[in-house]
C-alpha positions as CSV (number, residue, x, y, z in Angstrom):
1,X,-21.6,-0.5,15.0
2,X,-18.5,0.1,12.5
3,X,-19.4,-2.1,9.2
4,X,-16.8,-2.9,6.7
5,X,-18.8,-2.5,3.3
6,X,-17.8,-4.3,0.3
7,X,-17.7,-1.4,-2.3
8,X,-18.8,-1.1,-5.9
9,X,-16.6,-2.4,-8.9
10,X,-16.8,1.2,-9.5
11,X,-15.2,1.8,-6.7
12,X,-13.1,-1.0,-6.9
13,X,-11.4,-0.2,-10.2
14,X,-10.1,2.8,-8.3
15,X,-8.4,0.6,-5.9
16,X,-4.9,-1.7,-5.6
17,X,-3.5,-4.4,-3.8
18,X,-3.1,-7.8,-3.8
19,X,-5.3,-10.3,-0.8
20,X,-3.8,-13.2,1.1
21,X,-7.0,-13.6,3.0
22,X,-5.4,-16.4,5.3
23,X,-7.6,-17.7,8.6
24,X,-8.6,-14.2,9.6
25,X,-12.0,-13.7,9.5
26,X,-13.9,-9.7,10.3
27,X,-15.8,-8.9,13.4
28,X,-17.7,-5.5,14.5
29,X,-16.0,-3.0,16.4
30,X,-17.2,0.4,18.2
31,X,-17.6,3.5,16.1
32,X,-15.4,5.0,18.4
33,X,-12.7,2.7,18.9
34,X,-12.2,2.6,14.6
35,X,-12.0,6.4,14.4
36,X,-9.4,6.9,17.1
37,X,-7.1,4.4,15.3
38,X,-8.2,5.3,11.9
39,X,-10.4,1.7,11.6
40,X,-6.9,-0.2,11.3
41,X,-4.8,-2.0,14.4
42,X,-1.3,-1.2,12.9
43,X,0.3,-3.9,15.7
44,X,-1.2,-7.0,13.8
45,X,0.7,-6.9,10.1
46,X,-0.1,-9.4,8.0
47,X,1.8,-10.1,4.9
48,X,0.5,-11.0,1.7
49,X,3.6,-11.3,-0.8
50,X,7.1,-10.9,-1.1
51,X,10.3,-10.9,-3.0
52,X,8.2,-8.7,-5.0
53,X,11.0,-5.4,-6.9
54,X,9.2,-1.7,-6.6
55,X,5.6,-2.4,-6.9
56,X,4.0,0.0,-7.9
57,X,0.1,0.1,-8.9
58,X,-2.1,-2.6,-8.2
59,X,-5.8,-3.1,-9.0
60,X,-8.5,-5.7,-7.9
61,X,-10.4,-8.1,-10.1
62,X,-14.1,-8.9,-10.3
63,X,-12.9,-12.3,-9.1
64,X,-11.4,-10.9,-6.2
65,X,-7.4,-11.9,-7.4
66,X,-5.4,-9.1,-7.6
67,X,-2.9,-7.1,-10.3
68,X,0.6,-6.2,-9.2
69,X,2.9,-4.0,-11.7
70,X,6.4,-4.0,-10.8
71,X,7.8,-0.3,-11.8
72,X,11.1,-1.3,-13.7
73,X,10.3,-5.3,-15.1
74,X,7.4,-4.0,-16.3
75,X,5.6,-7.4,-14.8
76,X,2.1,-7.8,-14.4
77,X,1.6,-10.5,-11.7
78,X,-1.8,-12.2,-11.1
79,X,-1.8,-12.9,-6.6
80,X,-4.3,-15.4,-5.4
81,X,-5.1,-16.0,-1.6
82,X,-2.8,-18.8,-0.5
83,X,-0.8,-19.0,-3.3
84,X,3.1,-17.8,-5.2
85,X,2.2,-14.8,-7.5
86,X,1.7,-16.0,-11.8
87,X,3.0,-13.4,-14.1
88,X,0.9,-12.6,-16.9
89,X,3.5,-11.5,-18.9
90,X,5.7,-8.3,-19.4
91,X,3.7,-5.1,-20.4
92,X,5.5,-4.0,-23.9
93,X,6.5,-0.5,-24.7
94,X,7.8,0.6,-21.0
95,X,11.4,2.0,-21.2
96,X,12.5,2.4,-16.9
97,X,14.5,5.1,-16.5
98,X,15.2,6.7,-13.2
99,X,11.1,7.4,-11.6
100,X,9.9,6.1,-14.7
101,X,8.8,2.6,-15.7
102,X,5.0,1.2,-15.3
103,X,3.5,3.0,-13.0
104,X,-0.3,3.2,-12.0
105,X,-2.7,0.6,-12.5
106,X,-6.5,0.6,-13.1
107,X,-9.2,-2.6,-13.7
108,X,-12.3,-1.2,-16.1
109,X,-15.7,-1.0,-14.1
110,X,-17.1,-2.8,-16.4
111,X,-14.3,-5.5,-16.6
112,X,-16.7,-8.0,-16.5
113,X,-17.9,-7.0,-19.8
114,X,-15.0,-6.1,-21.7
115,X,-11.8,-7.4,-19.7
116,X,-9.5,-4.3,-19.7
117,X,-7.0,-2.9,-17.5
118,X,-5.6,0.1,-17.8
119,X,-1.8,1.4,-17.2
120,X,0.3,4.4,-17.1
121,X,3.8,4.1,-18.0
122,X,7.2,5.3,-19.0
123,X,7.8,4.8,-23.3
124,X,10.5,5.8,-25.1
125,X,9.4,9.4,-25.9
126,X,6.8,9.9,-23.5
127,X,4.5,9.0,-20.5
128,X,1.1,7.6,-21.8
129,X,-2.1,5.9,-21.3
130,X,-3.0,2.5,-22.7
131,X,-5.6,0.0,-21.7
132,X,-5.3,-4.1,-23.1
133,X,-7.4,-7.2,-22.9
134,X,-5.9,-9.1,-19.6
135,X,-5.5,-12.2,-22.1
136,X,-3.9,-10.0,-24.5
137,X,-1.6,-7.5,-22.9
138,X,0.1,-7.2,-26.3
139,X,-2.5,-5.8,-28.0
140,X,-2.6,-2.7,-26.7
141,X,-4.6,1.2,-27.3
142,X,-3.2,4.5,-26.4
143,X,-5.8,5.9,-24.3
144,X,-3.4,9.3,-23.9
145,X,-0.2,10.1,-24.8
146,X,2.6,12.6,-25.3
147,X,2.6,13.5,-21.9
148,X,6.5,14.7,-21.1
149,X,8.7,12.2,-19.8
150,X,11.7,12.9,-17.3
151,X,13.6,11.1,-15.0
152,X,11.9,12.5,-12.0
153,X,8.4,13.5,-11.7
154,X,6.5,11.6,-13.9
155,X,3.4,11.6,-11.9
156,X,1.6,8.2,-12.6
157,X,-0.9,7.1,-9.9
158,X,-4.6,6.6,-12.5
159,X,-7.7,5.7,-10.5
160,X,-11.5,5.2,-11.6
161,X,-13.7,7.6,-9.9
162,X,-17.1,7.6,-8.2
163,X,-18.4,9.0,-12.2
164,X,-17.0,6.3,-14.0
165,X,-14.2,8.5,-15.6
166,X,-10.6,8.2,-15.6
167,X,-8.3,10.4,-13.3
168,X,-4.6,10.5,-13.5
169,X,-2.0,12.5,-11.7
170,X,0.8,13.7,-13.9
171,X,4.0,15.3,-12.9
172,X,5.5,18.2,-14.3
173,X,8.8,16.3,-15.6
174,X,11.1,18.6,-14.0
175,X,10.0,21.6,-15.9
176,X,8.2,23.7,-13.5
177,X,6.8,26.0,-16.1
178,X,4.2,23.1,-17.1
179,X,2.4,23.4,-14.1
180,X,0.8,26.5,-14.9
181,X,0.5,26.3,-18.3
182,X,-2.9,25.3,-19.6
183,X,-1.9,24.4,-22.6
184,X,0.6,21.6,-21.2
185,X,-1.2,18.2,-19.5
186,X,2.0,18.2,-16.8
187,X,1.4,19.4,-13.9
188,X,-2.1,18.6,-13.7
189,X,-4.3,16.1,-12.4
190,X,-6.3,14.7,-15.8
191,X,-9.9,13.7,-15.9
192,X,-11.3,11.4,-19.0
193,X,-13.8,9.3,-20.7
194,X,-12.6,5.3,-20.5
195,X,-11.6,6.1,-24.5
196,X,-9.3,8.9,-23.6
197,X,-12.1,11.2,-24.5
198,X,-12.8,14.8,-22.9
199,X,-15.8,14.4,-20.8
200,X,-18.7,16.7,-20.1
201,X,-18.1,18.9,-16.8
202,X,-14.6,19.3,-17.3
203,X,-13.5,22.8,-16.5
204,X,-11.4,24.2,-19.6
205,X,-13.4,24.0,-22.6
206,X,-11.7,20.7,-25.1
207,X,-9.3,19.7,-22.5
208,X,-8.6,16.9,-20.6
209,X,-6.9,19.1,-17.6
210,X,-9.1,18.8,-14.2
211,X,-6.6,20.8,-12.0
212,X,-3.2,22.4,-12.3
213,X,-0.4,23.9,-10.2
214,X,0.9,20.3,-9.1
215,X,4.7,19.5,-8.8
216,X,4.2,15.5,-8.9
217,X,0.9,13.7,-7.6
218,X,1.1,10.2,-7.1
219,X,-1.9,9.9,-4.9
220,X,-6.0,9.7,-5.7
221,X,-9.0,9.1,-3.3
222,X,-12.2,10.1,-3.0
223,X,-14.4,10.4,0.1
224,X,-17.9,8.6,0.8
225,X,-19.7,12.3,-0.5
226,X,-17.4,12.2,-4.1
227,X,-14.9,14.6,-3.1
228,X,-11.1,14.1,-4.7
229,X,-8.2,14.4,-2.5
230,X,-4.5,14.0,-3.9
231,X,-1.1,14.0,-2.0
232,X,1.6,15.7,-4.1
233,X,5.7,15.7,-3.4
234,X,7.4,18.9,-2.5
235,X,10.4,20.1,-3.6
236,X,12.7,21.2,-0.2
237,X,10.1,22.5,2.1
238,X,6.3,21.2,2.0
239,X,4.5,17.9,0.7
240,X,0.7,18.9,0.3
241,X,-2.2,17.1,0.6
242,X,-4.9,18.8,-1.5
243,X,-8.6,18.6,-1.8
244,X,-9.3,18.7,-5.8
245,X,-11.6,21.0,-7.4
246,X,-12.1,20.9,-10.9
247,X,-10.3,24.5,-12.4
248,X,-8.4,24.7,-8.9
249,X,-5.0,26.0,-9.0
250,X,-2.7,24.8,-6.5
251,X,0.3,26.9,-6.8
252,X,2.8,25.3,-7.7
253,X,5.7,26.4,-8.4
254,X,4.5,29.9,-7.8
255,X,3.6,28.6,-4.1
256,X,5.2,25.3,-2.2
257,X,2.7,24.4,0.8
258,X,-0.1,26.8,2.5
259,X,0.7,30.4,1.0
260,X,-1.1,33.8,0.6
261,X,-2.0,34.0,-2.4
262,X,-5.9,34.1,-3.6
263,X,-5.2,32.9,-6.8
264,X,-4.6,29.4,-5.1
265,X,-5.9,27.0,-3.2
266,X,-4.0,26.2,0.0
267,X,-3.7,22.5,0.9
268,X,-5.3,20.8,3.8
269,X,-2.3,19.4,4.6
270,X,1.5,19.7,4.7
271,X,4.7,17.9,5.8
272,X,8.2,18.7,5.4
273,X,9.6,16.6,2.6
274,X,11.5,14.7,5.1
275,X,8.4,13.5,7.2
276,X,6.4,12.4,4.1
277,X,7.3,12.5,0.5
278,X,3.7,11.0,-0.2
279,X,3.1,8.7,-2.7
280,X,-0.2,6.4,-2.5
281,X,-3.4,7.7,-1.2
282,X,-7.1,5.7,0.5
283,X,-10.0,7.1,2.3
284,X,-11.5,5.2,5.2
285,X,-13.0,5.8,8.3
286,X,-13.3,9.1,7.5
287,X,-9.6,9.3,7.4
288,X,-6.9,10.1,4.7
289,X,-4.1,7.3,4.8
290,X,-0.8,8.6,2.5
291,X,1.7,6.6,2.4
292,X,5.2,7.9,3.1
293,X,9.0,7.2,0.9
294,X,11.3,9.2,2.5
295,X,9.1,9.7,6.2
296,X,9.1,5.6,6.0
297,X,5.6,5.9,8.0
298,X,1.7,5.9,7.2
299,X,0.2,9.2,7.8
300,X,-3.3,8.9,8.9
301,X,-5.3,12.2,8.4
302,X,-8.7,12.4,10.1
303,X,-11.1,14.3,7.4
304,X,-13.6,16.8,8.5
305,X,-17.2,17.1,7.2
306,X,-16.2,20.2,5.1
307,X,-13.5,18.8,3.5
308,X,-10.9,19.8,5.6
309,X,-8.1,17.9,8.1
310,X,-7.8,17.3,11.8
311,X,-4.5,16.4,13.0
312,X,-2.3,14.0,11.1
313,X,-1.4,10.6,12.6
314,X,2.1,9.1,11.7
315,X,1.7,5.2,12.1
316,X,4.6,1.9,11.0
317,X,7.5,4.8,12.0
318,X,10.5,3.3,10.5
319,X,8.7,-0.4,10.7
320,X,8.7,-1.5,6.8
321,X,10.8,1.5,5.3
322,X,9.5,3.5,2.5
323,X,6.2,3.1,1.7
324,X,4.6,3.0,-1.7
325,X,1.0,2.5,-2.0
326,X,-1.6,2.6,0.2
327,X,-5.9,1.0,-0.5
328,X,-8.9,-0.5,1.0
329,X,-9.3,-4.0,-0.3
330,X,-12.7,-5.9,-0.7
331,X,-12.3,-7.4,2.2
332,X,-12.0,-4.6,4.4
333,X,-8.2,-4.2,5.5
334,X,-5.6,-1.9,4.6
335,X,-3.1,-2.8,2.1
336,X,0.3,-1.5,1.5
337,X,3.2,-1.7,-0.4
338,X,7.1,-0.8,0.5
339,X,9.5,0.5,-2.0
340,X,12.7,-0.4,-0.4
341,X,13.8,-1.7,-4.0
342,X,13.6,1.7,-5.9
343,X,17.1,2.6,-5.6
344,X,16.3,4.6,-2.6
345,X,15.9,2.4,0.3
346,X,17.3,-0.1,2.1
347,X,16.0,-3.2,1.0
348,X,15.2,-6.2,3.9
349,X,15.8,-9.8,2.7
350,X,12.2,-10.6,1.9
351,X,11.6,-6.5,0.0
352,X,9.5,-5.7,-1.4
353,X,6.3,-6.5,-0.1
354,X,2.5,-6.1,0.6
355,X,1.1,-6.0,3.7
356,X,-2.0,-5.5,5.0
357,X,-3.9,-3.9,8.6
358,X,-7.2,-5.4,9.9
359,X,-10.1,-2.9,10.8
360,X,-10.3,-2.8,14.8
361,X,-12.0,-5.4,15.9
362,X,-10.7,-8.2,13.5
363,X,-10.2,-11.9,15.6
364,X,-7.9,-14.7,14.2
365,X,-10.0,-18.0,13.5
366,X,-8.5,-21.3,12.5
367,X,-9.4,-22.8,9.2
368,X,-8.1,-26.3,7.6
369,X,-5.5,-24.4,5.4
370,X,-3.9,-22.4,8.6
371,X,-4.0,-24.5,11.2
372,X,-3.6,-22.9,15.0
373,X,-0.9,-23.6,16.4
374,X,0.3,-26.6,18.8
375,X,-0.8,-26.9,22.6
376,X,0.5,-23.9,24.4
377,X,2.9,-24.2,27.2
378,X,2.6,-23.0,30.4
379,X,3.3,-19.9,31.2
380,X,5.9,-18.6,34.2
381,X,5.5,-15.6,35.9
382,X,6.1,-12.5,34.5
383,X,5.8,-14.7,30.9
384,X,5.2,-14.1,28.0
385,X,2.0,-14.5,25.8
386,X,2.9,-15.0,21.5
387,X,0.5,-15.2,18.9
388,X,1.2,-17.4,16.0
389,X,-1.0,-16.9,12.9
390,X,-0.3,-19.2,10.4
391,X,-1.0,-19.5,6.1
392,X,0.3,-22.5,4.5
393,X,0.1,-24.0,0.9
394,X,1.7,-26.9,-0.2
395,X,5.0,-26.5,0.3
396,X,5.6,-23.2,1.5
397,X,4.1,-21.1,4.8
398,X,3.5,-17.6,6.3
399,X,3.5,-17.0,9.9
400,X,2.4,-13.7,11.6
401,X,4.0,-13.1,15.2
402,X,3.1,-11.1,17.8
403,X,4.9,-11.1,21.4
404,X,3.7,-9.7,24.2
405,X,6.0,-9.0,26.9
406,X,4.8,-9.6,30.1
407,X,7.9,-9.6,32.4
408,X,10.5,-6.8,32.9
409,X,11.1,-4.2,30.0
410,X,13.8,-5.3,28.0
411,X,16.2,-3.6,25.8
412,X,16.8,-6.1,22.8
413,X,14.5,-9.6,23.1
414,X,15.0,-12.7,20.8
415,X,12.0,-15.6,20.6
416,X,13.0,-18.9,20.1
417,X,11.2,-22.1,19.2
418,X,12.0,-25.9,18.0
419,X,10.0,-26.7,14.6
420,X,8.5,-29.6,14.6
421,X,9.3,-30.9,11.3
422,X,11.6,-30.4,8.2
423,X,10.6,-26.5,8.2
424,X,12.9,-24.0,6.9
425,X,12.8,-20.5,7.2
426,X,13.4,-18.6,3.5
427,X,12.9,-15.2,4.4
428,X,11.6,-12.4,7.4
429,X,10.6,-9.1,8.1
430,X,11.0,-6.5,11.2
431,X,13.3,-9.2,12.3
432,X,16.8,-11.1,12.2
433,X,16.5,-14.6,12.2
434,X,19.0,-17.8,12.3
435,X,17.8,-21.6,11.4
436,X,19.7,-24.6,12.8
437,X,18.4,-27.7,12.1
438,X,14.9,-27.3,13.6
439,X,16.2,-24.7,16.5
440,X,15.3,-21.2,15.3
441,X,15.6,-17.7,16.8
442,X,14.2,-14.3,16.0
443,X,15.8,-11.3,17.3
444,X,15.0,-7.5,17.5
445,X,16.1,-5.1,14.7
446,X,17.4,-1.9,15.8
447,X,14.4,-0.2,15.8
448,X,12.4,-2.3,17.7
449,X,14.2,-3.2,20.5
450,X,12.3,-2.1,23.3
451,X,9.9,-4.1,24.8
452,X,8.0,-3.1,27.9
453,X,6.2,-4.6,30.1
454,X,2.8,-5.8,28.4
455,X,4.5,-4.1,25.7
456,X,3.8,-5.8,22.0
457,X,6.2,-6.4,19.0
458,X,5.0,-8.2,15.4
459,X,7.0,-10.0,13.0
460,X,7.1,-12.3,10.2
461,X,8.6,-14.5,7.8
462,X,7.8,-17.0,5.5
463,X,9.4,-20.7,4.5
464,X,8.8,-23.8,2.9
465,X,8.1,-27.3,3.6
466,X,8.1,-31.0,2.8
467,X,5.5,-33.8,4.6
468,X,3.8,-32.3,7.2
469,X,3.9,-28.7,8.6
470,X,3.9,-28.9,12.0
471,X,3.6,-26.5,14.8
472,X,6.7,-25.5,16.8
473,X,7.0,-26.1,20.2
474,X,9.2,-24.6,23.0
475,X,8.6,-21.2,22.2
476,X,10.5,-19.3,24.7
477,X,11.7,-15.3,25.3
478,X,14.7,-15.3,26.4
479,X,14.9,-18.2,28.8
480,X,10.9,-17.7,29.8
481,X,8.8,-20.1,28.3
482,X,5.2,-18.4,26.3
483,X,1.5,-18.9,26.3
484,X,0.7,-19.3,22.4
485,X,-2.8,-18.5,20.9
């Protein structure tokens, strides 16, 4: 059977995200079914916040909360399940500017014992290092710095590894020379003590560089035998993903993507820039998930016993824009971020955001803070069947949609319902929806307007409240009344 294991806080302080755990509980599925899909049913988003402006890295807690850095506020936002996201308080010394800001995130494995987090960001004269008690982000130490800051390629993704020590993926600030300079920490992927410290093993003797040859890796993960894999940005022809070595040299910018030269290691992967632009990085499954900017997609790349790649896998096409981060959470799913705030997209209403992908097999169960939904109406021939997955709190709400067409393929579709109270909607994603009074319709974007015959489409949105929340009723597509679960 496929398990969903919780891992180590080692392991954990190399992770990110945030959880909105919601009524969804896990359930086994067939070894075979999770490796074709990668472990994850990408048709059933959930989301877990919004409103949220470039997030970038993101870290889980001992207590199972989650840390959210936003790249250019330089906020560092506490999310609990069920609940608006605090902030903590604004992370002094980050200067934004262009790719800069505060960038990757990292929770000590032994938080529990000393409270520190750890982040990489943008200062006024260079990228560094620091690590801070969570009650006392003020009081910071420099872990690293005067690495070279630009307005592009500032690296930035840190991560915990498997050892206990301290990666971190620096870019080469626009200077291509650094990357093959030993001397220079740009261009390299760093490994360190907790301190800052060089650590034993390390390849070059009093040096914190691991590898070199990189153009601008903002992606770290590690397999279930130790091995490091990092996705790295192209410049106009190939993005790479590359299996780390420590004193491997991966080309750049003497080589851009699989070359002939021995004097470098060829990636196991590579995209055009336009299909990728890779920023995050998880392993699962067995399989590589790299989150896309400018391909707008999750790339799912099956790994092979020796370290190599089978053929990638582009999942979300288009569905949530440009896509940030990508980890495994403690509970098993698969959480990502967009960046449709970084200057570079095109923001929806309700950007940016978290989502997160149950493993195969995962079943919706009700629970007294997400009530299922009302009695289900009958359904007419050819029908339609939705599924209405709901988180509430208070005064506000999530609902998860999924509509499954079971008529004639249609070319645009639009879902109405009749709220049963004072409900109104405050924001949506992969759809465009109007409110009046308690009549409300949700209608395709352009990119998902086809529906076929037992054909499925998900949405969401979010809203708020007073008195009761009740369940809608009426929920129709088209004219054709639905079977809700």
């Amino acid at each position: 059977m496929f398990l969903v294991r919780r891992p180590s806080w080692a392991t954990l302080a190399a992770l990110t995200g945030a959880a909105l755990v919601g009524a969804l509980v896990l359930r086994p599925a067939l070894p075979s079914a999770a490796q074709a899909a990668g472990g994850y049913d990408f048709t059933r988003p959930n989301t877990v916040a919004t409103g949220l402006a470039v997030p970038w890295g993101m870290a889980f807690l001992p207590d199972g909360s989650a840390l959210v850095v936003e790249r250019d506020s330089a906020r560092l936002l506490q999310v609990r399940t069920g609940a608006a996201p605090t902030v903590l308080g604004t992370v002094p010394g980050v200067v934004p500017g262009g790719e800069g800001g505060l960038l990757g995130l990292a929770v000590s494995p032994t938080f529990s014992q000393d409270n520190l987090v750890y982040a990489y960001f943008t200062a006024a004269n260079d990228n560094r290092i620091v690590r801070f008690p969570l009650t006392a982000i003020q009081n910071q130490t420099v872990v690293v710095s005067g690495l070279a800051k630009a307005t592009i390629h500032n690296g930035g993704r840190i991560a915990f590894g498997p050892d206990g020590m301290l990666y971190a993926g620096v870019g080469d600030a626009g200077q291509t020379a650094n990357a093959q300079n030993q001397q220079s920490r740009n261009g390299k992927i760093l490994r360190m003590r907790p301190d800052g410290t060089v650590p034993p093993g390390n390849p070059f003797t009093n040096s914190l560089v691991y590898s070199l040859g990189h153009r601008n890796v903002q992606g770290l993960a590690w397999d279930t035998q130790g091995r490091l894999y990092a996705t790295e940005f192209g410049q106009n022809t190939w993005d790479e993903v590359n299996q780390i070595v420590a004193g491997g040299n991966y080309g750049w910018p003497t080589v851009e993507g699989i070359g002939n030269n021995p004097s470098f290691r060829n990636p196991i992967v590579q995209w055009t820039t336009a299909e990728a632009s890779p920023s995050g990085a998880a392993i699962a499954n067995g399989t590589l998930f790299a989150a896309a900017l400018r391909g707008t997609r999750l790339w799912a790349v099956p790994l092979t016993a020796a370290g190599g790649a089978g053929t990638p896998v582009a999942e979300l096409q288009g569905q949530f824009g440009r896509l940030r981060t990508v980890v495994v959470g403690p509970d098993g799913w698969l959480w990502v971020t967009t960046s449709n705030r970084d200057g570079r997209g095109s923001p929806a209403q309700s950007d940016d955001r978290v989502l997160r992908f149950p493993p195969v097999g995962t079943q919706p169960s009700a629970s007294s803070s997400a009530p299922s939904s009302s009695a289900s109406v009958s359904q007419a021939p050819g029908g339609c069947a939705v599924r209405w997955e709901v988180n509430d709190w208070g005064t506000g709400f999530v609902v998860n949609v999924t509509v499954t067409n079971r008529g004639p393929a249609l070319n645009g579709w639009a879902l109405s319902w009749t709220f049963g109270g004072n409900q109104r909607v405050t924001g949506a994603w992969q759809t465009r929806i109007t409110q009046t009074g308690t009549a409300v319709t949700a209608a395709n974007e352009t990119y998902n307007a086809t529906l076929a015959t037992n054909g499925t489409v998900a949405f969401g949105f979010q809203g708020t409240y007073t008195g009761g929340n009740a369940r809608p009723t009426d929920i129709r597509l088209g004219s054709t009344p639905c079977t809700v679960t």
